[in-house]
N, C-alpha and C positions, 0 to 999 in steps of 0.2 A: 799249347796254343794260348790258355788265359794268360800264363808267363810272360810271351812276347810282348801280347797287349800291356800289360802292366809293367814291363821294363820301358817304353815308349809313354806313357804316364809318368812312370817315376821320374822319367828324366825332364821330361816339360814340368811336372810340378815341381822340381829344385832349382829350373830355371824362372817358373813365378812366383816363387818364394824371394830367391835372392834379390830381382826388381821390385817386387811388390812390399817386401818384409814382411810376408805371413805365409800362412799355406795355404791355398783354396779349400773354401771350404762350403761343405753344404748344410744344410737344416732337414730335418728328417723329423716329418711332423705326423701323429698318431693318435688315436682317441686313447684317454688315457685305461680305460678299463678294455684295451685291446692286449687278449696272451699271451699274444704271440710279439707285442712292439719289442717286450725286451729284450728278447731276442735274437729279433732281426737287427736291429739295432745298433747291438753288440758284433753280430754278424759283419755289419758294413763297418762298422767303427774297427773292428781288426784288419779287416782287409784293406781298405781306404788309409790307414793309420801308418801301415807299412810302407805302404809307396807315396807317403809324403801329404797324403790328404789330410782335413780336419771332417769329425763331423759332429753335430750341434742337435742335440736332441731336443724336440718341444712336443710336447703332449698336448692333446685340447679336451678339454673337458667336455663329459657328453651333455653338457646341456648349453653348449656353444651355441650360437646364432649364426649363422648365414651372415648378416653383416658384422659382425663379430670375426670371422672367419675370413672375409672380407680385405676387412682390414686389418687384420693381421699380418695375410698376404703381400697387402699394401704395402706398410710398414717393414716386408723383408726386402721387397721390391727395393725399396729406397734404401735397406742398406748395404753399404760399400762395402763392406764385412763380407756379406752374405753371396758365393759365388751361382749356387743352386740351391732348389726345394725340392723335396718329394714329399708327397702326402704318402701315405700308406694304407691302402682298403684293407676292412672297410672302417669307413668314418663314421662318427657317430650320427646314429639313425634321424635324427630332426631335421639334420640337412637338408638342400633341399635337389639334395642330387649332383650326380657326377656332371654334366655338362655344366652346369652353374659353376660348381666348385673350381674344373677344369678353367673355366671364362676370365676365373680369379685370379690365375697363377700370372705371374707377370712371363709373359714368354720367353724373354732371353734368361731367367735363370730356370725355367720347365725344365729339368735335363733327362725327364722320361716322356717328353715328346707327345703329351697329355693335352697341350691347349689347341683348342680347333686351328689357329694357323698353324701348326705342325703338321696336325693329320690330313687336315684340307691341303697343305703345299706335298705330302706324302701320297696324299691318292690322285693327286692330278701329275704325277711323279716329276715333278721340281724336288730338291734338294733339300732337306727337313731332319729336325731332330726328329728323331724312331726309338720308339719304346723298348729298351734295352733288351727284353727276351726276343723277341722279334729279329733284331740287330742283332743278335749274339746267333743265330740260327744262320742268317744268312753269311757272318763270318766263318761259321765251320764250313758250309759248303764252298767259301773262297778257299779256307785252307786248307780239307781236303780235296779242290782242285771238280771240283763238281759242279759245271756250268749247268744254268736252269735252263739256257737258252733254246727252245723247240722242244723240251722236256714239259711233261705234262706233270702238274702240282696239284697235289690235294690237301686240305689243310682240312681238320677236324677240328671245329670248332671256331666262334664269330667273333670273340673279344674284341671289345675296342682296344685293349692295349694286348695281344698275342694275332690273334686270327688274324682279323682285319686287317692290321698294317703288314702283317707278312703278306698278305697275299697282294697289297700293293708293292712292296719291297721284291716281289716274285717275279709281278708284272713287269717291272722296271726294266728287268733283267732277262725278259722275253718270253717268261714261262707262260702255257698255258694251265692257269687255275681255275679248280673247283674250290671255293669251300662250301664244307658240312658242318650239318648240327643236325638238335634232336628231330627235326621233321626233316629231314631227307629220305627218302624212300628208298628199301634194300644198298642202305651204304656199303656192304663188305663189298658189291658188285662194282659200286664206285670208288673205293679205295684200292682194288684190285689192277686200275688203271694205270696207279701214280707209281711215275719214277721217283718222283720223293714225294713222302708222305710225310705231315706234320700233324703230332697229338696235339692238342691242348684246351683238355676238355674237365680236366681234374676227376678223372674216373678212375682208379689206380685197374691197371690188368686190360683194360679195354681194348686195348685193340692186339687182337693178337693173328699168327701164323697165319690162316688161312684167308685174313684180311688183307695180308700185304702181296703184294707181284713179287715174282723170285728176280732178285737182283736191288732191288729198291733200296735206297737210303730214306732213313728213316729219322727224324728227328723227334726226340719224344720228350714237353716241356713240361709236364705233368710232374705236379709235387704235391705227392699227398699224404701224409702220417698215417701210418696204418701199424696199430700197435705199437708206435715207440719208432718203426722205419718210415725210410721215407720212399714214397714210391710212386714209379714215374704212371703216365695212360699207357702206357706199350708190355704185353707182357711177355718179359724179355726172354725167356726161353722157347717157349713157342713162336716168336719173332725170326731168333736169329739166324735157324732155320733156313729161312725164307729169304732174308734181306741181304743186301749187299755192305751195306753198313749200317749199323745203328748207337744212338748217343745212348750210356745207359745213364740210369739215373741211380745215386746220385754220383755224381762227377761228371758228367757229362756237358748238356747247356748248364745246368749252372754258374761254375766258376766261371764260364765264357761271359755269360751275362752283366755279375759285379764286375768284371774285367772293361766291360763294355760301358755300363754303366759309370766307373772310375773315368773312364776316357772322357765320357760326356761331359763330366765337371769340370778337368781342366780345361776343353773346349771351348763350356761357357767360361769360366774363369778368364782367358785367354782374350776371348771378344769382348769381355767387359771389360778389359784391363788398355786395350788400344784406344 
C-alpha cells in the first residue's frame, strides 16, 4: 500500500524536478540534544531520497528563543528553496509551547498539518492538511475497502496531532466516534463497542483481546522501544484473536505514514510552484 503511495510521489516529484530544476524538498528541524533526531532523520532522508525528495536537516539549539524560533520559521517561510518544515517533538524545553510554535510555521509549507488553520479547517471538516499518522490510518481503511460510514469509532487517545484529527477525519466520513483517554470511566466496556478501534496512546501491550469486539479492525499507531523493539499500544497476540483485521507494528501504519507524509511535500511543493 505504502508502494502505491510512493510510486504517485515519485512520479510528480520527477515532474517538479524537471520544471522547477531541483527536487522538493523539506527542512526537518530538532533540538539538537534530541536521541532520537539522528535518526529519524536518517529515516526520512532514505525514504524521501529514494523517490526523488530532498531533505535538509537543521537543529536548534536548546537554549533557543521563541523569537529566535520565530524567525527562523520566518526566514524558511521566505525561502523558495524550502518546499516544507517539520519540527520534531519534543523541542527544547524554554519554548513557549506547542500552539505558539504551531502559529510560527508559515502554513503553506506546514506539511504535518500542525497550524491552527489546518486543524480548525479539519475539525469543522473543509479540506486541510492532516497530520500524516492520522492520514495514513484513514488511507488503510480506504484500502482495505472499510467504510467508517454508520460504523461506530473509538479512538484511544486525545493527540493533537494522532487522536484529535482522526476522529475529525472519522467524522467526515460518517463515523460515529468516541474518543478515550486516561479519565474515561471502565474503557474495555467502551472499546468493546467499536467496529474500529484506534491505539495511540504510546503504552506498548495496552490494549489487548478482551478490549476489542470480535470482528473489529483495529488500527494500532503506537511506537514504543522496549528493549531494542519497537512496539505497537495493541497486544497483538491476544488481539488477533479477537479482531477482524489488525496493522501490526512495526510495518504496519508506519511506512503508510512517511508514504503519506512524502505525498504532503510534493503537494506543498506543487501549490507553491503555481
Amino acid at each position: 500500500m505504502a508502494a502505491k503511495i510512493w510510486e504517485d510521489v515519485a512520479s510528480r516529484a520527477a515532474s517538479f524536478s524537471a520544471s522547477s530544476g531541483r527536487a522538493p524538498r523539506v527542512t526537518l528541524l530538532a533540538a539538537d540534544d534530541d536521541p532520537e533526531f539522528g535518526t529519524y532523520a536518517s529515516s526520512i532522508e532514505r525514504s524521501f531520497g529514494r523517490y526523488g525528495l530532498e531533505v535538509a536537516r537543521a537543529s536548534l539549539d536548546s537554549n533557543l528563543t521563541q523569537d529566535h524560533l520565530e524567525q527562523r520559521l520566518r526566514a524558511l517561510g521566505a525561502d523558495s528553496s524550502v518546499d516544507g518544515i517539520l519540527l520534531q517533538a519534543p523541542l527544547p524545553a524554554r519554548l513557549d509551547g506547542a500552539l505558539a510554535i504551531a502559529r510560527s510555521l508559515p502554513p503553506e509549507k506546514d506539511i504535518e498539518g500542525i497550524h491552527p488553520a489546518h486543524s480548525g479547517a479539519l475539525a469543522i471538516g473543509k479540506p486541510a492538511v492532516a497530520p500524516s499518522t492520522p492520514a495514513g490510518g484513514m488511507e488503510i481503511l480506504k484500502f482495505y475497502d472499510v467504510d467508517p460510514r454508520g460504523k461506530r469509532a473509538v479512538i484511544i487517545g486525545r493527540s493533537a496531532i494522532v487522536g484529535r484529527p482522526l476522529s475529525w477525519l472519522l467524522l467526515a466520513q460518517d463515523a460515529t466516534v468516541t474518543v478515550c483517554h486516561s479519565r474515561t470511566v471502565d474503557l474495555p466496556s467502551v472499546t468493546r463497542e467499536a467496529d474500529i478501534l484506534a491505539a495511540a496512546i504510546g503504552r506498548p501491550g495496552f490494549v489487548t483481546g478482551e478490549m476489542v469486539k470480535p470482528g473489529a479492525v483495529v488500527l494500532d499507531f503506537g511506537t514504543t522501544y522496549v528493549d531494542g523493539k519497537l512496539r505497537g499500544d495493541v497486544d497483538a497476540d491476544s488481539v488477533m484473536d479477537a479482531a477482524g483485521a489488525l496493522t501490526p507494528v512495526p510495518g504496519g501504519a508506519g511506512p503508510v505514514t512517511t508514504a503519506v507524509l512524502g505525498r504532503c511535500l510534493i503537494e506543498a511543493a506543487e501549490r507553491l510552484q503555481r
